[in-house]
C-alpha positions in Angstrom: 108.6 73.2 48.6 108.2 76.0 46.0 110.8 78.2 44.9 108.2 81.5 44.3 109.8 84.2 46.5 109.7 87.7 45.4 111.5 90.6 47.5 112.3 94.3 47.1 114.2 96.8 48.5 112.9 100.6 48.1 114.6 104.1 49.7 111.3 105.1 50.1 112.5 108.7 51.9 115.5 110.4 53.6 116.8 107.4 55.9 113.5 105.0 55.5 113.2 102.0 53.2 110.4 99.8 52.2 111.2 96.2 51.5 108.7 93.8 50.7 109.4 89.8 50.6 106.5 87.2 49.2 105.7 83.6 48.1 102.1 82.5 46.3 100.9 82.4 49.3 101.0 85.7 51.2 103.5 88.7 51.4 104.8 91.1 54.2 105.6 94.8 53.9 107.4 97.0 56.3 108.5 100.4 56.0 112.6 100.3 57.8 114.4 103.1 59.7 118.2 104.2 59.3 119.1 103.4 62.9 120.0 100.4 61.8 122.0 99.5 58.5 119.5 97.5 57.1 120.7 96.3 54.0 123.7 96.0 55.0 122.8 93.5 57.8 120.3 91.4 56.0 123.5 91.2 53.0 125.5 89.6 55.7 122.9 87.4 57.7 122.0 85.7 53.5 126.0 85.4 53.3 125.9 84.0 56.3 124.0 81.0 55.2 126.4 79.9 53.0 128.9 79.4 55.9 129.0 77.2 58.8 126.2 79.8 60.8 122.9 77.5 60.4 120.9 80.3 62.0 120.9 83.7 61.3 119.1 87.1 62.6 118.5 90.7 61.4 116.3 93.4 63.2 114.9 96.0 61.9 113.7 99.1 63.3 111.0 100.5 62.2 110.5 103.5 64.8 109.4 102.1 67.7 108.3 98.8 66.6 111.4 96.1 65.9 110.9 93.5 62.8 113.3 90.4 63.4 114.2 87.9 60.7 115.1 84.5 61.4 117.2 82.3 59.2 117.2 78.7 59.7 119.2 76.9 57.6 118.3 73.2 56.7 120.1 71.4 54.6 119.7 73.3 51.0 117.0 75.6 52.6 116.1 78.3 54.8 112.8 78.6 57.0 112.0 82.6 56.6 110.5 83.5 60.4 109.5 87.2 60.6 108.7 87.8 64.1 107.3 91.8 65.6 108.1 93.4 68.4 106.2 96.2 70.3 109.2 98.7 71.0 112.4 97.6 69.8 114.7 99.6 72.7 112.9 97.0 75.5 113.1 93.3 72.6 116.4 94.3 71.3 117.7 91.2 73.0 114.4 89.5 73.4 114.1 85.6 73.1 112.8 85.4 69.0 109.7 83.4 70.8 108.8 86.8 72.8 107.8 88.4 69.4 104.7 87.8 67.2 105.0 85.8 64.1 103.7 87.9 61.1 105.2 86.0 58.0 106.9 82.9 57.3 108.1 80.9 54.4 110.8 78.1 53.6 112.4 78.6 50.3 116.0 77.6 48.5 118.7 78.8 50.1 119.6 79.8 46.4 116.1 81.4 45.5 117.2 83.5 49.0 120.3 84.6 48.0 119.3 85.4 44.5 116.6 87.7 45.7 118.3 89.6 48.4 121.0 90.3 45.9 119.4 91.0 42.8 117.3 93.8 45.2 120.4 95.2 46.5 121.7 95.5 43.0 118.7 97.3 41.8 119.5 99.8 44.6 122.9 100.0 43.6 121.8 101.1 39.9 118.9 103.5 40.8 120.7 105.5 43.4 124.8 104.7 42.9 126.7 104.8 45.6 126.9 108.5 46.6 122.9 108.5 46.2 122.2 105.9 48.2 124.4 107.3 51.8 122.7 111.0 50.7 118.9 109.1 50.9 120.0 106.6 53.8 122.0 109.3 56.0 124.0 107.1 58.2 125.6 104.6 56.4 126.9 104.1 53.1 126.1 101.2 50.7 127.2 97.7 51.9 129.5 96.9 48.4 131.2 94.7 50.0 128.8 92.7 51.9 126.6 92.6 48.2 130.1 91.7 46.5 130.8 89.0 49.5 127.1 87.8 48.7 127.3 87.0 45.0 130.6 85.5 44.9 129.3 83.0 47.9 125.6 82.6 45.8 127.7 81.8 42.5 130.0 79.8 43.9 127.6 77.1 45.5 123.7 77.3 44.3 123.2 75.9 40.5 121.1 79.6 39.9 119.1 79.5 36.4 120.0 83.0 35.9 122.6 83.7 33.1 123.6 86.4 35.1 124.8 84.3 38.3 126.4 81.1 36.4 130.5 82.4 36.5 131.7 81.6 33.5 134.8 78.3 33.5 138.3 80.1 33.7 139.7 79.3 29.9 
């Protein structure tokens, strides 16, 4: 198992963001709608890794086409499934074995966490708060899911990153 995965999170226009997630060995791309809060959702399916939930989903519409993430939990990590869907208003509730695999990867639930956070927070700092619900429209940004997040991904992965190791109470 290696622990290379890369992802972003873009606003890429008013109410669309592009995210991309990769390991060495191949990547996937998708271009998400508003209709949906997004972040916000994939924020809390990561968190919910850390709890008892061993699998977790988050759809994503990209207008008409839905883009579902599967979580699987084992043990320390996660099998990445990224399934598509033709029109997301008839697979909302689909079976997850209806849609088309397009990417998959298993990674550290740690390397998982520290990603999906780390691009959140770079949303956070390019567009603050007030310029992230003018570009996304509907929804404002998921603080608290992104707070929720960190304290669960410093709390229980060892991460390498000065930045995630809390620091002993004195």
């Amino acid at each position: 198992m290696k622990d290379d995965l890369q992802f972003t999170w873009e606003l890429s226009g008013s109410g669309w963001a592009t995210y991309r997630i990769a390991n060495s060995m191949s990547e996937r791309k998708d271009t998400v709608s508003y209709c949906t809060n997004a972040l916000s959702d994939l924020l809390n399916a990561v968190a919910g890794l850390y709890e008892t939930d061993a699998v977790q989903r988050v759809s994503f519409d990209l207008e008409p086409v839905e883009v579902r993430w599967r979580l699987r939990r084992h043990e320390a990590n996660v099998e990445i499934t990224i399934s598509q869907f033709p029109d997301v208003s008839e697979s909302w509730n689909a079976p997850d074995d209806q849609g088309i695999p397009c990417w998959s990867s298993t990674q550290p639930r740690s390397s998982l966490g520290h990603v999906v956070m780390e691009a959140a927070e770079t949303v956070l700092r390019l567009h603050g708060e007030a310029g992230y619900r003018k570009r996304w429209v509907q929804h404002d940004f998921p603080s608290a899911k992104l707070d929720n997040l960190r304290q669960l991904h410093q709390r229980d992965d060892e991460c390498p990153h000065d930045r995630c190791r809390v620091e002993p109470d004195s």
